[in-house]
matplotlib code that plots the C-alpha trace (Angstrom):
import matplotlib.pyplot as plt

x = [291.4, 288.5, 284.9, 281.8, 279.7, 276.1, 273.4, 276.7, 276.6, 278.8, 281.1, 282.1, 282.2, 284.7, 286.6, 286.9, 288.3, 290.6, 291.9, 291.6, 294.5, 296.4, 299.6, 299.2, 298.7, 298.9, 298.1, 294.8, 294.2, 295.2, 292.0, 289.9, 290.4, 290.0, 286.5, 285.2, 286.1, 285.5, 282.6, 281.2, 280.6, 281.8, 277.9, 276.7, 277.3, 279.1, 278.9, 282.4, 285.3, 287.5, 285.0, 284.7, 288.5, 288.7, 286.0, 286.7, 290.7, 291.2, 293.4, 293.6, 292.6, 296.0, 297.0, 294.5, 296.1, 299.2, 297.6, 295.9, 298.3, 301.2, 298.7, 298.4, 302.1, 302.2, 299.3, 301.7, 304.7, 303.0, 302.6, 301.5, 304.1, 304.2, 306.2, 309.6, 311.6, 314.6, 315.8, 315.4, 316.8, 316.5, 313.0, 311.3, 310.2, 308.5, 309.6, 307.5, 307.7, 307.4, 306.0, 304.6, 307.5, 309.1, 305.3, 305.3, 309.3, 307.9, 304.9, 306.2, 308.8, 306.7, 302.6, 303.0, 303.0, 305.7, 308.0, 307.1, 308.0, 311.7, 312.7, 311.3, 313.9, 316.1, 316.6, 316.4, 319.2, 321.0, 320.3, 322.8, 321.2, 321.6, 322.4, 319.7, 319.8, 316.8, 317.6, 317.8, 315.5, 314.8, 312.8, 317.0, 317.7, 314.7, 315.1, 318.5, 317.5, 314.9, 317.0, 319.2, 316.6, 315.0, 318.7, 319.3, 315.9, 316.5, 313.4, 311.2, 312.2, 309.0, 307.1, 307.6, 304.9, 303.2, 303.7, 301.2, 298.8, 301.0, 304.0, 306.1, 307.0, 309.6, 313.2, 315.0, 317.2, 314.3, 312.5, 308.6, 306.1, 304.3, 301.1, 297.6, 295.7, 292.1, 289.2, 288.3, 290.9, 290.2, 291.8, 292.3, 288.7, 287.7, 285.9, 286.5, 288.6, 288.3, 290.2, 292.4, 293.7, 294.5, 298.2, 298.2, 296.4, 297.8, 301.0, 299.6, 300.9, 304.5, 304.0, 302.9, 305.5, 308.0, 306.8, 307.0, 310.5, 311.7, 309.8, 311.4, 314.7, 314.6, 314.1, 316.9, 319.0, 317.8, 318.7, 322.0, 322.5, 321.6, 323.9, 327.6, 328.8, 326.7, 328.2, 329.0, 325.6, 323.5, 320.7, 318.4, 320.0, 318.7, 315.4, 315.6, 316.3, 314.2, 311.1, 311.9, 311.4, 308.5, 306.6, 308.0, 306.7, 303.2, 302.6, 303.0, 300.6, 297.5, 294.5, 291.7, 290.7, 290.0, 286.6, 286.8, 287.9, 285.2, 287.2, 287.4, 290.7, 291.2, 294.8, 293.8, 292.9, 294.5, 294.5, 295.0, 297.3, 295.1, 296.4, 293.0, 294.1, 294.9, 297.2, 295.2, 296.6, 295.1, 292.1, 291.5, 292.6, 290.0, 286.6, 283.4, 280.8, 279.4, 282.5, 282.7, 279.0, 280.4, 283.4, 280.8, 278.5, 281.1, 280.7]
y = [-159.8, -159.2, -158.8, -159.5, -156.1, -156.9, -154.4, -151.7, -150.0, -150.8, -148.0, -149.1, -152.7, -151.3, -149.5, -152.1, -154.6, -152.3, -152.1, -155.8, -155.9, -152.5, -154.2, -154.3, -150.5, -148.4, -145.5, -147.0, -147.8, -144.7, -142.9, -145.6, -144.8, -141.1, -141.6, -143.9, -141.2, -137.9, -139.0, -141.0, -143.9, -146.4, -144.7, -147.5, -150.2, -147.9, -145.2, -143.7, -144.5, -146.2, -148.8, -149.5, -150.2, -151.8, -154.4, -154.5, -155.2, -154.7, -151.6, -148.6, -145.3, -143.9, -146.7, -145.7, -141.8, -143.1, -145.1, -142.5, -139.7, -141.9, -141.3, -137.6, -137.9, -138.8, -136.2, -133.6, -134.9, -134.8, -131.3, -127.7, -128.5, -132.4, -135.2, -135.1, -137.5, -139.0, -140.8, -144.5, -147.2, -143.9, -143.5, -140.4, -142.1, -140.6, -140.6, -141.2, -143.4, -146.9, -148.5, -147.4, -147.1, -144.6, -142.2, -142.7, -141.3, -138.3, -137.8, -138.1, -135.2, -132.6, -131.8, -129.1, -130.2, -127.6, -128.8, -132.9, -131.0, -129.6, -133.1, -135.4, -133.8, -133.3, -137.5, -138.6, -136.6, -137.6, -141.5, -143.5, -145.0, -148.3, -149.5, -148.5, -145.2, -145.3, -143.7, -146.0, -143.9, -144.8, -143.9, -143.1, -141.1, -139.3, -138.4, -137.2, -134.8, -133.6, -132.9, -131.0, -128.9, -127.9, -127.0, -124.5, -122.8, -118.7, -117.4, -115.1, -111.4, -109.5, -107.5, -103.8, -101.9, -99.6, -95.7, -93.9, -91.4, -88.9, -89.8, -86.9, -87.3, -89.4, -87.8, -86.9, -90.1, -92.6, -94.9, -93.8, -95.7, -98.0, -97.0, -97.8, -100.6, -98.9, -101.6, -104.2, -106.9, -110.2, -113.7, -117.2, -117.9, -114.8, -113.4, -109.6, -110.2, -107.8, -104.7, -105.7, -108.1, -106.5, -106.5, -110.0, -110.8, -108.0, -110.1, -113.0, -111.7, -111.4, -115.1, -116.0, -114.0, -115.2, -119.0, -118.2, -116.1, -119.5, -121.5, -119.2, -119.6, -123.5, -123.7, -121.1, -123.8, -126.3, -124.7, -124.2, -127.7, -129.1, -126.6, -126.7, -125.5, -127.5, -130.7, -130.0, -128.5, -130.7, -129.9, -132.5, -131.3, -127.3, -128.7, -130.0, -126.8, -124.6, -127.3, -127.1, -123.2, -123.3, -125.3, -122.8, -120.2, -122.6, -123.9, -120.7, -118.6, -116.9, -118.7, -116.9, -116.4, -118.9, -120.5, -121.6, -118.5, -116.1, -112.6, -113.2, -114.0, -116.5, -116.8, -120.4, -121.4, -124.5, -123.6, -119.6, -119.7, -116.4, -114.7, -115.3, -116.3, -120.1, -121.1, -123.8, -126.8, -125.5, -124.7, -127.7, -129.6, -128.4, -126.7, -128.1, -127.5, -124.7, -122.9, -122.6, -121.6, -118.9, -118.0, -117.3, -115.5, -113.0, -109.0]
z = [53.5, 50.8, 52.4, 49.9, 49.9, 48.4, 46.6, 45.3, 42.2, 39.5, 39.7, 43.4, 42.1, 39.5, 42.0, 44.3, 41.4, 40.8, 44.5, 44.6, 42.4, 43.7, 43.3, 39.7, 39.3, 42.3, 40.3, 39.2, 42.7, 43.9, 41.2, 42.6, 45.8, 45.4, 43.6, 46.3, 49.3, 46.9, 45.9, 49.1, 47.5, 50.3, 51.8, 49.4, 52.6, 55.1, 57.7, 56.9, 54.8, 57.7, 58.2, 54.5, 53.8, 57.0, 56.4, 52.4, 52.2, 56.0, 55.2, 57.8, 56.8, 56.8, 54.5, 52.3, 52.2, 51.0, 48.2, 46.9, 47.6, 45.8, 42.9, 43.2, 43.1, 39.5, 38.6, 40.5, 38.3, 35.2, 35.6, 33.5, 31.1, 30.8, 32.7, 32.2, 29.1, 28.4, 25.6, 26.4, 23.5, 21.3, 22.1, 23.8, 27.3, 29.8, 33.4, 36.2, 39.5, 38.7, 41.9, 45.1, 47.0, 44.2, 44.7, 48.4, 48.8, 47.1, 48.3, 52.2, 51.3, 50.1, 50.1, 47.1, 43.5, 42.6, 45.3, 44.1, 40.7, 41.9, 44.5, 41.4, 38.4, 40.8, 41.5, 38.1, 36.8, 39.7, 39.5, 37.7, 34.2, 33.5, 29.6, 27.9, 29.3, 31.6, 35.5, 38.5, 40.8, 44.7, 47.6, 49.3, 46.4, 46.4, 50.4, 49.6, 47.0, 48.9, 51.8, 49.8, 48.2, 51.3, 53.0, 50.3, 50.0, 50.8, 52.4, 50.7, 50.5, 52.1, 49.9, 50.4, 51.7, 49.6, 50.0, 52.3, 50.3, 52.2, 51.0, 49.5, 45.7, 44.5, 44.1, 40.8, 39.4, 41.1, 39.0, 37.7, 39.0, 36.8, 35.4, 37.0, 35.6, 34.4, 34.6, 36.5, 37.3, 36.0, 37.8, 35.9, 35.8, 34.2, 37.1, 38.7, 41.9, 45.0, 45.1, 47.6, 45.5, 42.6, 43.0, 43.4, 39.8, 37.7, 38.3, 36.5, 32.8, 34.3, 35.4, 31.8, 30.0, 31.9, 30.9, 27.3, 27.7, 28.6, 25.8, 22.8, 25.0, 25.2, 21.7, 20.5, 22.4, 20.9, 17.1, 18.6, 19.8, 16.7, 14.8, 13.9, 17.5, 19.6, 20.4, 23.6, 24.4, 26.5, 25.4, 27.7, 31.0, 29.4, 28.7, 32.1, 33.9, 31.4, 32.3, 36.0, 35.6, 34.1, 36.5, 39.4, 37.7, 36.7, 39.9, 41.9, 39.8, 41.2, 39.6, 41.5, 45.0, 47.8, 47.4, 50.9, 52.8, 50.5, 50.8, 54.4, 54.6, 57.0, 58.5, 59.7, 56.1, 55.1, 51.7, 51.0, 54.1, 54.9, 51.6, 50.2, 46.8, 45.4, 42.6, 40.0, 41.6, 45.3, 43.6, 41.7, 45.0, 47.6, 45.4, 45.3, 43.1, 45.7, 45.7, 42.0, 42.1, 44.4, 42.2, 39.5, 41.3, 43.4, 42.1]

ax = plt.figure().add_subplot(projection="3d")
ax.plot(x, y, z, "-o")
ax.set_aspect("equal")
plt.show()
């Protein structure tokens, strides 16, 4: 069902050729979607988006979602450190879901990109390959490996408390305590972040070393594999694992505080989960133009 909008701009008309022909690409549908609701362009002919894709291609709003979260799916897969590749007829290939159904299996078992990340690797080095070398990924598999991710997933140890300003001094044999950071703490975008918060953000260099720990690792493995005792080194299931570490470590890293809950702190916030920091994926997920204005403007 296709319904003839008059007096739109050319960027909807775009859009909606694009989602004329979803089938063909769902992750160009997927964008075009996105920019139409992101940007409000279905206010063009419309009071709201569920009366625009109702009367355009007669889809439902939560049809719609899936669309355009089966494309976030791929963005999420891509991730910090690129999507993952296999060696396909001897060429470098990249691996990503092929059709909607592949996204949709992914994007139904996880809303966080790092998760997506873990439940994604996870299938295609389980999926049997066919000749040519290239994994035989589905929406079963996929449910399978999600399952067993999330059954083996040890809760978070909670962070100890820190010492009352009464506390008596540490014992002889205990550990010193690290040094003070001196000056202002900076976050991801560069800007000074509460003090309340500084624990939180002094941790983002451990997060970054620990990425590049991994980088000089994977390629001292590599030099290995490619050496005289490395043929039975597999070194693309290493990668795998040393790429999968990386984007836990990537994904889970404070970025800067939460544009939404504004050092308030909201326990109710969808985004900081009252924590009042968001990694670069939440952030880039959820502010607008005024909460960047705000990040830019905080003292």
């Amino acid at each position: 069902m296709t319904t003839t909008i008059a007096k739109i701009s050319n960027a909807l008309q775009r859009n909606i050729d694009i989602i004329n022909d979803y089938r063909k690409s769902y992750y160009d549908a997927g964008l075009a979607l996105r920019e139409i609701h992101d940007k409000e362009q279905y206010l063009e002919s419309h009071k709201d988006f569920a009366s625009f894709c109702s009367d355009q291609w007669g889809f439902s709003v939560r049809h719609c979602r899936r669309i355009m979260d089966s494309s976030i799916v791929n963005d999420d897969l891509k991730g910090p450190i690129g999507p993952i590749t296999l060696k396909i007829d001897g060429k470098n290939t990249i691996i990503l879901p092929e059709n909607e159904s592949q996204a949709r299996a992914v994007a139904d078992v996880a809303d966080d990109a790092r998760t997506r990340v873990l439940v994604w690797t996870e299938a295609v080095a389980a999926a049997k390959k066919d000749e040519s070398g290239k994994p035989r990924v589905t929406a079963a598999l996929v449910k399978k490996v999600a399952k067993k991710i999330k059954g083996t997933k040890k809760p978070r140890p909670k962070k100890p408390r820190k010492p009352a300003a009464d506390q008596p001094a540490r014992e002889a044999g205990e550990d010193p305590p690290e040094p003070e950071h001196t000056g202002p703490i900076l976050d991801g975008m560069k800007g000074e972040v509460c003090t309340g918060l500084n624990s939180v953000f002094q941790s983002m260099s451990e997060y970054r070393g620990l990425q590049n720990e991994i980088g000089e690792m994977l390629t001292q493995i590599n030099n290995l594999a490619n050496g005289a005792s490395g043929g039975r080194l597999d070194y693309q299931e290493c990668q795998r694992l040393c790429q999968q570490l990386q984007a836990q470590l990537k994904f889970a890293a404070p970025h800067t505080e939460c544009p939404k809950c504004r050092r308030k702190w909201d326990k109710k916030c969808p985004h900081c989960k009252g924590t009042g920091w968001v990694t670069k994926n939440e952030f880039s997920a959820c502010a607008s133009d005024a909460d960047k204005i705000w990040l830019e403007k905080r003292k």
